[in-house]
PDB file of N, CA, C and O in Angstrom:
ATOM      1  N   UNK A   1      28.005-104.509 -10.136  1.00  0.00           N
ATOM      2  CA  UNK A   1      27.071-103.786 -10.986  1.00  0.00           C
ATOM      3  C   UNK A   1      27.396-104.138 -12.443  1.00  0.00           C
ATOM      4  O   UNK A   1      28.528-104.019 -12.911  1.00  0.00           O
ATOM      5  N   UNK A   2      26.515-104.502 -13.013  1.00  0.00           N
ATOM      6  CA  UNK A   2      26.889-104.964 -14.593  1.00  0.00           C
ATOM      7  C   UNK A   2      26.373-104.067 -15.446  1.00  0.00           C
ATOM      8  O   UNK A   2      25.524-103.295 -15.002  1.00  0.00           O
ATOM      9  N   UNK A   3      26.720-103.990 -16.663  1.00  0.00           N
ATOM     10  CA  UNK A   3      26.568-103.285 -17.700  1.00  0.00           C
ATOM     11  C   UNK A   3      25.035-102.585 -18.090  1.00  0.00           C
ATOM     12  O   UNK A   3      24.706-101.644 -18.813  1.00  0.00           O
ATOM     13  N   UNK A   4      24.210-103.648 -17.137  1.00  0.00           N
ATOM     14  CA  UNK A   4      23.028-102.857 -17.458  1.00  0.00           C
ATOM     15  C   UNK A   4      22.610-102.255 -16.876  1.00  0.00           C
ATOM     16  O   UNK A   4      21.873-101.381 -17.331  1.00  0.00           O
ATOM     17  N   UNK A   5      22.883-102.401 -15.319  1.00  0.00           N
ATOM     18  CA  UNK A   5      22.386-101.634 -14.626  1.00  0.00           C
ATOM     19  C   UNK A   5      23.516-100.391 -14.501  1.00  0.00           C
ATOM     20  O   UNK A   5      23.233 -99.534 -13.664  1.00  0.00           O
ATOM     21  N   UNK A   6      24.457-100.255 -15.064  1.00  0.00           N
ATOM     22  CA  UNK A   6      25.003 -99.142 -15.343  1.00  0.00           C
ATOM     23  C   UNK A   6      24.443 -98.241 -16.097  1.00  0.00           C
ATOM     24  O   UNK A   6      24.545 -97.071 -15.729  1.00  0.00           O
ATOM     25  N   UNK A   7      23.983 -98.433 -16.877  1.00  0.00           N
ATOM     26  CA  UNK A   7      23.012 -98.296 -18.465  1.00  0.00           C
ATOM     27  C   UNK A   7      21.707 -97.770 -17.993  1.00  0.00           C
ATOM     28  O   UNK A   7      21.245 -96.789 -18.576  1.00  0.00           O
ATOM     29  N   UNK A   8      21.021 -98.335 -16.951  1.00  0.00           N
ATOM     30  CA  UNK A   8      19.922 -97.707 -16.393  1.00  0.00           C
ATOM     31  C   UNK A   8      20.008 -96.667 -15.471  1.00  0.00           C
ATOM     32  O   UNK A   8      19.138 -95.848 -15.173  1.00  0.00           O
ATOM     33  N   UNK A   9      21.258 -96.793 -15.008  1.00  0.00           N
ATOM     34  CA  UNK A   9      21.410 -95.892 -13.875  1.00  0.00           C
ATOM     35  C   UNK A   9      21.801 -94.725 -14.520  1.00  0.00           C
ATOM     36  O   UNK A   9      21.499 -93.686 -13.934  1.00  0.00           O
ATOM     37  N   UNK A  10      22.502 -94.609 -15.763  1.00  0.00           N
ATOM     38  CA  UNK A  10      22.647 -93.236 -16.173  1.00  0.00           C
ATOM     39  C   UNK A  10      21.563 -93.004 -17.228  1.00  0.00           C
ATOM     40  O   UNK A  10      21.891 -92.163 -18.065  1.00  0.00           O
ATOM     41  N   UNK A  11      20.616 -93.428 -17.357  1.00  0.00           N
ATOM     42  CA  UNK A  11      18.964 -92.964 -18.217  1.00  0.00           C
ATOM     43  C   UNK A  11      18.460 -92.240 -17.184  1.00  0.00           C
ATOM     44  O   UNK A  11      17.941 -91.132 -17.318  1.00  0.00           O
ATOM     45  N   UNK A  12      18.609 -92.901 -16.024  1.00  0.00           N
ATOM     46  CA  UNK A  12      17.730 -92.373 -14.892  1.00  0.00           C
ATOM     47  C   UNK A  12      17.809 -90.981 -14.480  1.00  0.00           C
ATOM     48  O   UNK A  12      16.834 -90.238 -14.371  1.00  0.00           O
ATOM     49  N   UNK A  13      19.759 -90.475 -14.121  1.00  0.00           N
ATOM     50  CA  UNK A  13      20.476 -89.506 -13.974  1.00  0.00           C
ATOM     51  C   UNK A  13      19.915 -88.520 -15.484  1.00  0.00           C
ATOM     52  O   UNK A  13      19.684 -87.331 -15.264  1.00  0.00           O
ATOM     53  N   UNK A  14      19.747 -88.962 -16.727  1.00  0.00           N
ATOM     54  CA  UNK A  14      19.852 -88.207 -17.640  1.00  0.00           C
ATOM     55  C   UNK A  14      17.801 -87.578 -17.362  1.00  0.00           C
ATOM     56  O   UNK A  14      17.400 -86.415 -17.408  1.00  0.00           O
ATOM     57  N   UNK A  15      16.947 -88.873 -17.095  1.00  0.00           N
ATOM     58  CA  UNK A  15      15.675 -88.084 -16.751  1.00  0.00           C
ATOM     59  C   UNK A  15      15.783 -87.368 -15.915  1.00  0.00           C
ATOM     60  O   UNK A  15      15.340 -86.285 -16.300  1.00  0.00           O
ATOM     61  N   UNK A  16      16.235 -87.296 -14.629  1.00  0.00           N
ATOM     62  CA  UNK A  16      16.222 -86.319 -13.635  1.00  0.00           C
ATOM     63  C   UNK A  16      16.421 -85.462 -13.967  1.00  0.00           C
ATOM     64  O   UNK A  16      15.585 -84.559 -13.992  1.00  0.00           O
ATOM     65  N   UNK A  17      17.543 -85.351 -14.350  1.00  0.00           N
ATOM     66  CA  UNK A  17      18.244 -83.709 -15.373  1.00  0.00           C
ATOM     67  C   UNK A  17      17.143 -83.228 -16.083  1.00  0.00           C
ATOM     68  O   UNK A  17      16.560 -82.297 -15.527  1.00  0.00           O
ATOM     69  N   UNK A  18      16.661 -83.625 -17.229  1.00  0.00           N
ATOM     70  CA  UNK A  18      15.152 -83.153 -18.194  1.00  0.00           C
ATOM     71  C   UNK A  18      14.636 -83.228 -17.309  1.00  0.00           C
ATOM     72  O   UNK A  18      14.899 -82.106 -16.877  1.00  0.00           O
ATOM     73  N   UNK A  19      13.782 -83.853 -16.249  1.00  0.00           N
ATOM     74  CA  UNK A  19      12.858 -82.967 -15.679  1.00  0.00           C
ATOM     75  C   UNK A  19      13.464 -81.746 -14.866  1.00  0.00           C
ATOM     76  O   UNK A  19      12.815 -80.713 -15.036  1.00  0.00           O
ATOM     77  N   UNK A  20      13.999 -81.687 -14.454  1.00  0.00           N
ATOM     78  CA  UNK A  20      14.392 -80.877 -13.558  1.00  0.00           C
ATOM     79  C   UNK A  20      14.571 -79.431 -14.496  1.00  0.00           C
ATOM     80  O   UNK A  20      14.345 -78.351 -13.951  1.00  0.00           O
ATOM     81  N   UNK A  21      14.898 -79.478 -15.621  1.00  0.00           N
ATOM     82  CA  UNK A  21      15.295 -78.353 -16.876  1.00  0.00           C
ATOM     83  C   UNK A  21      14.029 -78.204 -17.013  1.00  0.00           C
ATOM     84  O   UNK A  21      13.628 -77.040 -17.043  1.00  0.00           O
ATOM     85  N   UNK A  22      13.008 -79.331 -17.137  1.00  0.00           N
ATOM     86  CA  UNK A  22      11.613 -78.602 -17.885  1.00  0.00           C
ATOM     87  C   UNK A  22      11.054 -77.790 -16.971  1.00  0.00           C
ATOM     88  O   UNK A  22      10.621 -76.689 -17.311  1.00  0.00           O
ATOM     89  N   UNK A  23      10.971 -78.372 -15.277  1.00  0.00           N
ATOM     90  CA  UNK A  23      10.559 -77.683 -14.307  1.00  0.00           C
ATOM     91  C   UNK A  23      11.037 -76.548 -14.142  1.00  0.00           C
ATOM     92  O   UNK A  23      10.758 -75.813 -13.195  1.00  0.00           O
ATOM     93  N   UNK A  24      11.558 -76.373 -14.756  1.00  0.00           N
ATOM     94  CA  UNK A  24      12.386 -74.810 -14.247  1.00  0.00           C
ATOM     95  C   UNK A  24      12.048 -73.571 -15.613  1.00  0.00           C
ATOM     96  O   UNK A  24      11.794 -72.367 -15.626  1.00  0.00           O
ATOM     97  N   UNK A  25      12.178 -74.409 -16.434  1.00  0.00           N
ATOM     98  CA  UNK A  25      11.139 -73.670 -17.295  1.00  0.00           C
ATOM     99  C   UNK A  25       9.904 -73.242 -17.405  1.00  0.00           C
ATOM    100  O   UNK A  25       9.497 -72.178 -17.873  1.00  0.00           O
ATOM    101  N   UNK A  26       9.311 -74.148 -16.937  1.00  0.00           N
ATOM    102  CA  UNK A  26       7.975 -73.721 -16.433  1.00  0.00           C
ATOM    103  C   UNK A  26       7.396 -73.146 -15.724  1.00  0.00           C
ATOM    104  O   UNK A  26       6.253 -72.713 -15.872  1.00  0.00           O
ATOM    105  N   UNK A  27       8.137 -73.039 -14.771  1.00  0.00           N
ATOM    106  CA  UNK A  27       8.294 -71.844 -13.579  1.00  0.00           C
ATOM    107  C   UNK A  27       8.798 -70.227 -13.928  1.00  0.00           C
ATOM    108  O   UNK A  27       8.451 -69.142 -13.461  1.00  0.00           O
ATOM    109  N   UNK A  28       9.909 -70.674 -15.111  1.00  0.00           N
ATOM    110  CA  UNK A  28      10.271 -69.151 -15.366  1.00  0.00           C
ATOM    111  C   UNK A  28       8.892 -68.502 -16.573  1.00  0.00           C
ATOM    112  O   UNK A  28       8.689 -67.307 -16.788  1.00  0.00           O
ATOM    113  N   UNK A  29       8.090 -69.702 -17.223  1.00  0.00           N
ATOM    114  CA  UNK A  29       7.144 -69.417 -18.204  1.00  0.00           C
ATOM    115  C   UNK A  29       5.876 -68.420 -17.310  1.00  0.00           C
ATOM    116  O   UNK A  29       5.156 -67.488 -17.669  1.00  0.00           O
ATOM    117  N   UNK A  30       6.033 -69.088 -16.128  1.00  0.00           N
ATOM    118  CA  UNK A  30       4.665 -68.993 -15.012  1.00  0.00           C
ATOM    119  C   UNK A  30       5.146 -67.797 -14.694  1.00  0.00           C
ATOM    120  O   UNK A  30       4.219 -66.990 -14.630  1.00  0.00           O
ATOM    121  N   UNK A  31       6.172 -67.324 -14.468  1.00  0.00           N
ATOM    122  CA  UNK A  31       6.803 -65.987 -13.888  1.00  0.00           C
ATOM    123  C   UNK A  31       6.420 -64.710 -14.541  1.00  0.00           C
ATOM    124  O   UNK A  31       5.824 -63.724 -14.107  1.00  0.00           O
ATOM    125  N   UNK A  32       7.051 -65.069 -15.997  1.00  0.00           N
ATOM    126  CA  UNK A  32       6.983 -64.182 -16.945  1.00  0.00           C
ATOM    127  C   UNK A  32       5.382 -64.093 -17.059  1.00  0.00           C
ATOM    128  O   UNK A  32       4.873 -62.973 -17.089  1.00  0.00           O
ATOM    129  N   UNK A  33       4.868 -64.822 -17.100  1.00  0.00           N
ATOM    130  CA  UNK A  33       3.257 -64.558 -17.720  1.00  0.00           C
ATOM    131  C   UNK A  33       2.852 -64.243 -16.789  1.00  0.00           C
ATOM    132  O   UNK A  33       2.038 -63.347 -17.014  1.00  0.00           O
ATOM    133  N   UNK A  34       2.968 -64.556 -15.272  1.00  0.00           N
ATOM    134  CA  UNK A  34       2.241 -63.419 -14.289  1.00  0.00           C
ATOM    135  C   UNK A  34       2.660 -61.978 -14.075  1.00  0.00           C
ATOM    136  O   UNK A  34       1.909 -61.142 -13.573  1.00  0.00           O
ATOM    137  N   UNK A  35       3.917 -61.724 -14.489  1.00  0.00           N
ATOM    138  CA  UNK A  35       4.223 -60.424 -14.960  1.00  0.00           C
ATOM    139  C   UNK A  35       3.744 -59.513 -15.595  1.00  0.00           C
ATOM    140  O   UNK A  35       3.556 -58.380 -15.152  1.00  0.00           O
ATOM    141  N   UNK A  36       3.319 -60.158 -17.454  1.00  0.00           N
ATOM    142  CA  UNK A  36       2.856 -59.672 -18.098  1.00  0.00           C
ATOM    143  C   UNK A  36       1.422 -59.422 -17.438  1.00  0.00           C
ATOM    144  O   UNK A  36       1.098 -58.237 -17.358  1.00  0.00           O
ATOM    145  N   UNK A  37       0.665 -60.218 -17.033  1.00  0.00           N
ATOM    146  CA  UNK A  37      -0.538 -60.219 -16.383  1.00  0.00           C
ATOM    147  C   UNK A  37      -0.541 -58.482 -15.802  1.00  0.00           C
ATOM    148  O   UNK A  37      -1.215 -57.525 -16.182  1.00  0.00           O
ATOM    149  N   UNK A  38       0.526 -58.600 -14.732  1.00  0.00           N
ATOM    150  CA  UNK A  38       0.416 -57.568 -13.835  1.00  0.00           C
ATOM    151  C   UNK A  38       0.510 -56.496 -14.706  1.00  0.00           C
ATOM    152  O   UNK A  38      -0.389 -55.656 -14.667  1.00  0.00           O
ATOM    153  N   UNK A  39       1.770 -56.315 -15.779  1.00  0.00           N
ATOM    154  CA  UNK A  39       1.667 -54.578 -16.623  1.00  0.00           C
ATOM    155  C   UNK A  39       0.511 -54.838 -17.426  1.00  0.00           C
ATOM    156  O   UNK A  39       0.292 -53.774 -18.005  1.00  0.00           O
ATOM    157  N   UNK A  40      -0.307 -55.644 -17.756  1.00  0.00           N
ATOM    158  CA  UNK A  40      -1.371 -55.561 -18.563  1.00  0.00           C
ATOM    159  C   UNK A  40      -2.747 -54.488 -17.533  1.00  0.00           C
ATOM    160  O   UNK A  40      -3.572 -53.668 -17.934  1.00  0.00           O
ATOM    161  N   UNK A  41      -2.431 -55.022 -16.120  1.00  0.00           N
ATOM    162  CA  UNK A  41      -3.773 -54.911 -15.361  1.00  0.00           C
ATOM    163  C   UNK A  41      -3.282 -53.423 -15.024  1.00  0.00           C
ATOM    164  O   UNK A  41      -4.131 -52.581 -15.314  1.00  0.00           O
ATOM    165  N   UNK A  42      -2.129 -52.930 -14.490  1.00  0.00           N
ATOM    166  CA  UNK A  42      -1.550 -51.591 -14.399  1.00  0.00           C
ATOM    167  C   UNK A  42      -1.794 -50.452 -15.557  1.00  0.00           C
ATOM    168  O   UNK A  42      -2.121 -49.265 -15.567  1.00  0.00           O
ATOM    169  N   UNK A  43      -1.507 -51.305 -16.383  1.00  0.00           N
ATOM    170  CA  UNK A  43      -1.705 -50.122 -17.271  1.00  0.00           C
ATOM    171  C   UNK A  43      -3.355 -50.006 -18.075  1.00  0.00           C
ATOM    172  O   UNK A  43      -3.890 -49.140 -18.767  1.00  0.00           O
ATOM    173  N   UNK A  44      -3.563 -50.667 -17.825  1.00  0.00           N
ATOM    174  CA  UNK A  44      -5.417 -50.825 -18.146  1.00  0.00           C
ATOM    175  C   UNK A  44      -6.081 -49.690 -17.093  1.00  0.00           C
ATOM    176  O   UNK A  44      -6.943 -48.935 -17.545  1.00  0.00           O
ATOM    177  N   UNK A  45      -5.666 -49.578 -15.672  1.00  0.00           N
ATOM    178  CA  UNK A  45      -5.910 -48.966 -14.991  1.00  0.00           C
ATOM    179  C   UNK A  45      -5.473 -47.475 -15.072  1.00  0.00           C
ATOM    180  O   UNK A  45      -6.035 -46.470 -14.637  1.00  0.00           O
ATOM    181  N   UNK A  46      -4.456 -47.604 -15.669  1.00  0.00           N
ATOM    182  CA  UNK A  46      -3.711 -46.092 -15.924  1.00  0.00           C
ATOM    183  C   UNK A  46      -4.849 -45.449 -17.037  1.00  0.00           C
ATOM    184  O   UNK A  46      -5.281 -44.298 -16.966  1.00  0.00           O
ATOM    185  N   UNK A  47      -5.278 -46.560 -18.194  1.00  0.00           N
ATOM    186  CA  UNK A  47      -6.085 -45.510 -19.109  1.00  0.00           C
ATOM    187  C   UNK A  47      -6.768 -45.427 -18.885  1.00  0.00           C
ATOM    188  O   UNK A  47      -7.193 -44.413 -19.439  1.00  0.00           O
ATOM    189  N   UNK A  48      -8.106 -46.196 -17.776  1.00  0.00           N
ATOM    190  CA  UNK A  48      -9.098 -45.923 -17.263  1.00  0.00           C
ATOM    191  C   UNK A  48      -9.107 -44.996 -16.438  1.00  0.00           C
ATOM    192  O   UNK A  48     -10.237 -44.836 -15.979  1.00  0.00           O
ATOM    193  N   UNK A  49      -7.919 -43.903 -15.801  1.00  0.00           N
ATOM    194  CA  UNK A  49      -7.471 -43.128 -14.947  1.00  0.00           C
ATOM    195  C   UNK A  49      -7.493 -43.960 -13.836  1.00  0.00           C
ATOM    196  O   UNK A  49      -8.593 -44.373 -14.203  1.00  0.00           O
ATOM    197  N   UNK A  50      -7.335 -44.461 -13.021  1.00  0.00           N
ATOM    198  CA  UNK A  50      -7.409 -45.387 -11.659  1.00  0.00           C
ATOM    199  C   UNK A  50      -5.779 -45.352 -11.138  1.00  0.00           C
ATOM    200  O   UNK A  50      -4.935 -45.018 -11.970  1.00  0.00           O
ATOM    201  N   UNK A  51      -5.567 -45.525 -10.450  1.00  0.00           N
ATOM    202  CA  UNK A  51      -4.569 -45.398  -8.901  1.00  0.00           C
ATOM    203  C   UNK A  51      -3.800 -46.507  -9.977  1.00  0.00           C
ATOM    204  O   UNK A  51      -4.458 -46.865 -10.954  1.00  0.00           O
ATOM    205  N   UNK A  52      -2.727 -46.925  -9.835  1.00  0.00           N
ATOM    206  CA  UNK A  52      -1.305 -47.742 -10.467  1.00  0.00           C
ATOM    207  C   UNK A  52      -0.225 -47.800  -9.229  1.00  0.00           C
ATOM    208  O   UNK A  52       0.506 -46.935  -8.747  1.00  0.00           O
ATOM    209  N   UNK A  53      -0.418 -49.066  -8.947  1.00  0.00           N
ATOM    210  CA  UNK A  53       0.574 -49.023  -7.777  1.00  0.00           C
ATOM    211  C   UNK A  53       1.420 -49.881  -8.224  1.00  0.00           C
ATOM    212  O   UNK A  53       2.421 -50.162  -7.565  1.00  0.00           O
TER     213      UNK A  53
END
């Protein structure tokens, strides 16, 4: 294995890592905002008087 393909092989290792960090962010972004979603729709219902489960 020579120097370059050493060189590529750890770019490669270093993209995997960033994606793998962004994916996971994005998932916790998707989380949180369907959350908020949900106390938004709960409590909309609470002032309209309606059932809150």
């Amino acid at each position: 294995m020579n120097t370059f393909q050493i060189i590529q092989l750890a770019m490669t290792a270093v993209f995997a890592i960033s994606a793998t960090v962004v994916g996971v962010q994005a998932h916790r972004g998707a989380r949180i905002a369907q959350d908020a979603a949900g106390r938004a729709e709960a409590a909309e219902r609470r002032i309209r008087g309606g059932i809150d489960d």
